[in-house]
C-alpha positions in Angstrom: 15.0 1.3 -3.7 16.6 1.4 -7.2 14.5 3.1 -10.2 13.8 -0.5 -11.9 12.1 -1.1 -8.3 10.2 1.9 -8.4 9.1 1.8 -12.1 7.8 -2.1 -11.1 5.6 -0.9 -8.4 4.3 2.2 -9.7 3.2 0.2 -13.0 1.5 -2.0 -10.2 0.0 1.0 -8.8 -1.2 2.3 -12.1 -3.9 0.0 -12.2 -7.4 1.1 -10.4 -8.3 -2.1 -8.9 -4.8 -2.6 -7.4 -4.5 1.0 -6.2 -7.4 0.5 -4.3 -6.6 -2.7 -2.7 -3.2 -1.5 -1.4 -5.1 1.5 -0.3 -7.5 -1.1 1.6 -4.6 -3.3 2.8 -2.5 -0.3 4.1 -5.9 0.7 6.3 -6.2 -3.0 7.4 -2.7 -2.7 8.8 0.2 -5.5 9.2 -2.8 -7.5 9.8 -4.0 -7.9 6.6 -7.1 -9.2 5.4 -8.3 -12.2 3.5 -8.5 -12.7 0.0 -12.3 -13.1 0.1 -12.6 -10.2 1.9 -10.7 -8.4 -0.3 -12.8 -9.2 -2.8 -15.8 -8.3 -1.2 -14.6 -4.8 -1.0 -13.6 -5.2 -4.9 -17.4 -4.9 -5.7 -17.6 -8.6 -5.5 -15.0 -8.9 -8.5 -14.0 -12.5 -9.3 -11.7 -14.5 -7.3 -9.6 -14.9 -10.2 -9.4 -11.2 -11.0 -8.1 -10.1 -7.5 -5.9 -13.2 -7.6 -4.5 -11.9 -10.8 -4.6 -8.4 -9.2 -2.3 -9.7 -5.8 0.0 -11.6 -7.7 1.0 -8.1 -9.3 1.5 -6.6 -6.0 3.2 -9.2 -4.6 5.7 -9.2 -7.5 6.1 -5.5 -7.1 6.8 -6.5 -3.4 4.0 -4.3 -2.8 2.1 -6.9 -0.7 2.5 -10.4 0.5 0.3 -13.6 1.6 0.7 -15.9 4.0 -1.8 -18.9 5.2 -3.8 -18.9 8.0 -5.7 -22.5 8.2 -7.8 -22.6 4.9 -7.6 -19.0 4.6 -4.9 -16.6 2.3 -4.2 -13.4 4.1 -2.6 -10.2 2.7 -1.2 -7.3 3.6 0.6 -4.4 3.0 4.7 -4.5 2.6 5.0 -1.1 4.8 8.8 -1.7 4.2 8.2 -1.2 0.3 5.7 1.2 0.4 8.1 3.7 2.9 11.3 3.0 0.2 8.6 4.2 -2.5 7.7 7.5 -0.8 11.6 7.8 0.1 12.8 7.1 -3.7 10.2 10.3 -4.6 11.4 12.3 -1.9 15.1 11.6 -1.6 16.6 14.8 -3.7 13.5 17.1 -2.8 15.3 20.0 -0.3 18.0 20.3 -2.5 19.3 22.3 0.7 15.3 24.0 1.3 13.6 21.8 3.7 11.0 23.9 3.7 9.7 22.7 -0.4 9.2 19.6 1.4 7.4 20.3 4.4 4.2 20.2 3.1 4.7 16.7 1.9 6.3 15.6 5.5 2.9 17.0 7.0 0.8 15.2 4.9 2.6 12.1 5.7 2.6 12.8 9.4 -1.2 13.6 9.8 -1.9 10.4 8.0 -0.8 8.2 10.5 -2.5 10.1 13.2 -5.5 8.4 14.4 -9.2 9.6 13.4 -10.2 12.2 16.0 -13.0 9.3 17.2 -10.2 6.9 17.3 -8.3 9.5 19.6 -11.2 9.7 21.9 -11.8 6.0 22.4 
């Protein structure tokens, strides 16, 4: 990922209402979820506002939509969002790997399941 990349989808990012839905597709996983749905979980915003709110994300190559019947599903660009964390992270050690460990255990325990999820 180049800077103009990374300027383009944190300006996408910037926004509340498109923060929270990556944060909502990114739980939903490579699945996805529909637009209604999404905006559902919006606070019932308008369909033309998380329309308007997608498109961004898609042209940050944040997220992407594909059809399913009458349905538009969208999800996450996992792809992306990794080259995002690795653009932030890329000089961090400078030779000290241990000024980014904290950052490399946050990641990790993220992606751990819930501790009911573990027991299921």
């Amino acid at each position: 990922m180049d800077e103009k990349q990374a300027i383009a989808a944190f300006a996408a990012l910037s926004q509340e209402t498109r923060l929270r839905i990556v944060r909502l597709l990114v739980e939903a996983g490579p699945d996805g979820l529909p637009a209604g749905a999404i905006g559902a979980a919006m606070d019932g915003a308008s369909s033309s506002r998380i329309s308007f709110h997608l498109s961004h994300l898609e042209q940050a190559g944040l997220a992407r939509s594909r059809r399913e019947g009458r349905s538009i599903i969208y999800s996450a660009v996992f792809a992306t969002l990794s080259e995002l964390i690795a653009f932030l992270m890329r000089d961090c050690c400078q030779g000290h790997p241990e000024v980014c460990a904290p950052a490399v255990a946050a990641l990790s325990c993220a992606c751990e399941p819930k501790t009911e999820d573990a027991h299921a």
